[in-house]
C-alpha positions in Angstrom: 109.6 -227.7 209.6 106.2 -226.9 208.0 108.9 -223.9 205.8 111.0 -226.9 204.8 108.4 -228.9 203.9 107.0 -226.2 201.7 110.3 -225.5 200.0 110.7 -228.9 199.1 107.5 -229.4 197.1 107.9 -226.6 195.4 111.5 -227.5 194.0 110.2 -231.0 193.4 107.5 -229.7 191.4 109.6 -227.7 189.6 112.1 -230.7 189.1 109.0 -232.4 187.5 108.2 -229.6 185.3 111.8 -229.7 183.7 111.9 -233.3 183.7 108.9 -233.1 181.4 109.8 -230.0 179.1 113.3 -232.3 178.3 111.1 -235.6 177.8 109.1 -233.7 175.6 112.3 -231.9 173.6 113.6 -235.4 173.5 110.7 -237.7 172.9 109.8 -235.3 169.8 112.2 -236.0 167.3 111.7 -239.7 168.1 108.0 -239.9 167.6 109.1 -237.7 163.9 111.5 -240.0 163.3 109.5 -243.4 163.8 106.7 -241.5 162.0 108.7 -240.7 159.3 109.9 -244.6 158.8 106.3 -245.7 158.8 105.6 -244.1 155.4 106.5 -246.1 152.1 109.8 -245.1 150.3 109.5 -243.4 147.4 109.6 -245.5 144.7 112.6 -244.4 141.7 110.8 -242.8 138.4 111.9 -246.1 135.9 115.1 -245.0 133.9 114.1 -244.1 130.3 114.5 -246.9 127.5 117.7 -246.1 125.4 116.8 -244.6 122.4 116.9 -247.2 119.3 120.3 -246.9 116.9 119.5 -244.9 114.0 118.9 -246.0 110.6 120.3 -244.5 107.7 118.2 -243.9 104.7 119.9 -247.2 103.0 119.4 -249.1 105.7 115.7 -248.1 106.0 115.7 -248.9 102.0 117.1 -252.5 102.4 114.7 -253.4 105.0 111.6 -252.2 102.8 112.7 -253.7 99.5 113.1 -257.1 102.1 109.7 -256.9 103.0 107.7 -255.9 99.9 109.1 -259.1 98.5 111.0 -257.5 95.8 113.1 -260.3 95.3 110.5 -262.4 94.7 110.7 -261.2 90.9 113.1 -259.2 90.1 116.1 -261.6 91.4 116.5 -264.8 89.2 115.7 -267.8 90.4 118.2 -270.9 90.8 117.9 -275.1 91.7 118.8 -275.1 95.3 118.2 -278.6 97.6 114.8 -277.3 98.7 114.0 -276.3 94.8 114.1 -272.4 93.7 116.1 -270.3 95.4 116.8 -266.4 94.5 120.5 -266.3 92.5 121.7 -263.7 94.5 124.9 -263.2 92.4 121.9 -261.7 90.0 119.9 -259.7 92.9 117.2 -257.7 91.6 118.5 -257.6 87.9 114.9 -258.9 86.2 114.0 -261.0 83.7 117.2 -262.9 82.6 118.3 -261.6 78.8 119.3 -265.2 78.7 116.1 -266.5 79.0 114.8 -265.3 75.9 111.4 -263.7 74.9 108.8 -265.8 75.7 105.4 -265.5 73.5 101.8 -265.0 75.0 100.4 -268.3 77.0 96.7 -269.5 75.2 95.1 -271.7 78.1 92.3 -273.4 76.9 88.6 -272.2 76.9 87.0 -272.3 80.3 90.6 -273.4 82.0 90.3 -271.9 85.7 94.8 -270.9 85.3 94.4 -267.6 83.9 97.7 -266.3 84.7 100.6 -268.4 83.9 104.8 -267.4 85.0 108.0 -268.9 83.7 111.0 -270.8 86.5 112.5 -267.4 87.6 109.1 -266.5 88.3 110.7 -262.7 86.4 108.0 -263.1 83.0 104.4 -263.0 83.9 101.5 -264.2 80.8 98.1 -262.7 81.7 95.2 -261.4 80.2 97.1 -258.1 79.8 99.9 -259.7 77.6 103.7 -260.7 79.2 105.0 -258.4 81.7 108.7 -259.0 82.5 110.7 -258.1 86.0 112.7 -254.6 85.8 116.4 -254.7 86.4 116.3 -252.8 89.3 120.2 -252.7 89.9 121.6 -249.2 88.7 123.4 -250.2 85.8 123.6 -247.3 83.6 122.6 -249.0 79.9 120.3 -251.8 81.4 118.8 -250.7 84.6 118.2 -247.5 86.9 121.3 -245.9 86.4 119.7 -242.8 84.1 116.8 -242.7 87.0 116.4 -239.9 89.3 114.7 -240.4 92.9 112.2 -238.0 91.3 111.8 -240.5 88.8 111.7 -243.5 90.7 108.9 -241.9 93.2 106.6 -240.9 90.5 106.8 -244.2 88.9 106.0 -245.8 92.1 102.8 -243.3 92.8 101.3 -242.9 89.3 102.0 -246.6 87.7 104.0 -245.1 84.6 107.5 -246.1 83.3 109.9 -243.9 84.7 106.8 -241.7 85.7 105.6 -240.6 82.6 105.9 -243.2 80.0 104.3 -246.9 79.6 102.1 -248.5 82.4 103.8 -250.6 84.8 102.2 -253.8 84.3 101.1 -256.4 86.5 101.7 -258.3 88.8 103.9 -255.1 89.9 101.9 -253.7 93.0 102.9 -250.2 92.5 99.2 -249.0 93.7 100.3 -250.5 96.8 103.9 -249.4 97.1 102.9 -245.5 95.8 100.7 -245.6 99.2 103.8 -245.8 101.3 105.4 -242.1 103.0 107.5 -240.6 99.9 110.5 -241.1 102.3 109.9 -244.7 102.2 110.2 -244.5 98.5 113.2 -242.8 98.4 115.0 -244.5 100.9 114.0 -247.8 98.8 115.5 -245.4 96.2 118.8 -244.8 97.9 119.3 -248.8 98.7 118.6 -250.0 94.7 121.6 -247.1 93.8 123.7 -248.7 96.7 123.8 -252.2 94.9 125.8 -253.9 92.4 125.2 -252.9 89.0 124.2 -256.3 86.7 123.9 -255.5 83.1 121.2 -257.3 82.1 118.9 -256.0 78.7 114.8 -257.2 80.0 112.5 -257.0 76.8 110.1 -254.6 76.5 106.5 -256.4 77.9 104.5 -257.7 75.0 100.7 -256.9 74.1 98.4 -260.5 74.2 98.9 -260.6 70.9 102.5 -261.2 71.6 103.8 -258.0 70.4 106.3 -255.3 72.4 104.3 -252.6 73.7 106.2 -250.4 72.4 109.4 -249.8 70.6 112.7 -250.3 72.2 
């Protein structure tokens, strides 16, 4: 009996030693499992923004000659409901031949107005004499038709008539304009070529004495 006895134990010990190597086996990838549900997801990298359209060198151009107010004086002016309004049909073609040749405003002595400008706001009386808005459309008798970029980018960066002849008078802000990257300037360049031509003759500016700065 005691033999029996002693045979029992011993497989019921060993019954509880399996039982506990197969809990274990078991148990383990659980306890993995659970632990790995406990930890935060990762989180996606953001998708990258799409990349902007790309502008062409007109494009960029139009955009610039927009914002440095360009039309402002070198596109005539017409009566709309709200007053002035640029004549588009005339975009950028300068002083209207139309309008004549305007002579040298005189204010009076101690008058605060120092500079005075006519309705298309394309002549400009100062203290340096009447300066009138370029046609910048590229008409090839009347505006920048005969221009190169080359040209055009020296003008713009050293204040001289086609870059090496009169000073650009004011109220042109060329000082301001020359400052921008030289691909600016010839992307502004580009855009001014793309346009309509508009034949349109603008005098030659005029000293304060009222006469042309030089000869035509």
């Amino acid at each position: 009996m005691q033999l029996y006895l002693t045979f029992v134990t011993e497989e019921w010990r060993a019954m509880r030693s399996v039982q506990s190597r197969v809990a274990v086996s078991v148990c383990a990838p659980v306890l993995a499992l659970l632990a790995g549900c406990s930890q935060p997801a990762n989180t996606p990298a953001p998708a990258a923004a799409p990349a902007a359209p790309a502008v062409s060198q007109v494009e960029r151009g139009h955009m610039l000659i927009i914002g440095g107010g360009c039309h402002d004086c070198h596109t005539p002016k017409k009566m709309g409901p709200n007053g002035p309004e640029a004549d588009m049909s005339k975009m950028l073609s300068g002083h209207p031949e139309s309008a004549g040749v305007p002579k040298p405003f005189k204010p009076q002595p101690g008058s605060p107005w120092a500079i005075h400008i006519n309705e298309h706001l394309t002549a400009w009386n100062g203290a340096w004499g009447v300066s009138f808005a370029a046609n910048l459309t590229p008409d090839m008798n009347t505006g920048l038709g005969i221009w190169t970029e080359d040209m055009f980018v020296a003008a713009l960066k050293q204040g001289k008539h086609m870059g090496k002849s009169r000073p650009i008078l004011p109220p042109m802000p060329w000082n301001w304009y020359g400052q921008l990257p030289e691909d600016d300037l010839k992307a502004m360049f580009a855009y001014l070529k793309s346009i309509p031509a508009v034949a349109n003759r603008v005098p030659i500016p005029l000293t304060p004495d009222g006469k042309p700065i030089e000869q035509p």
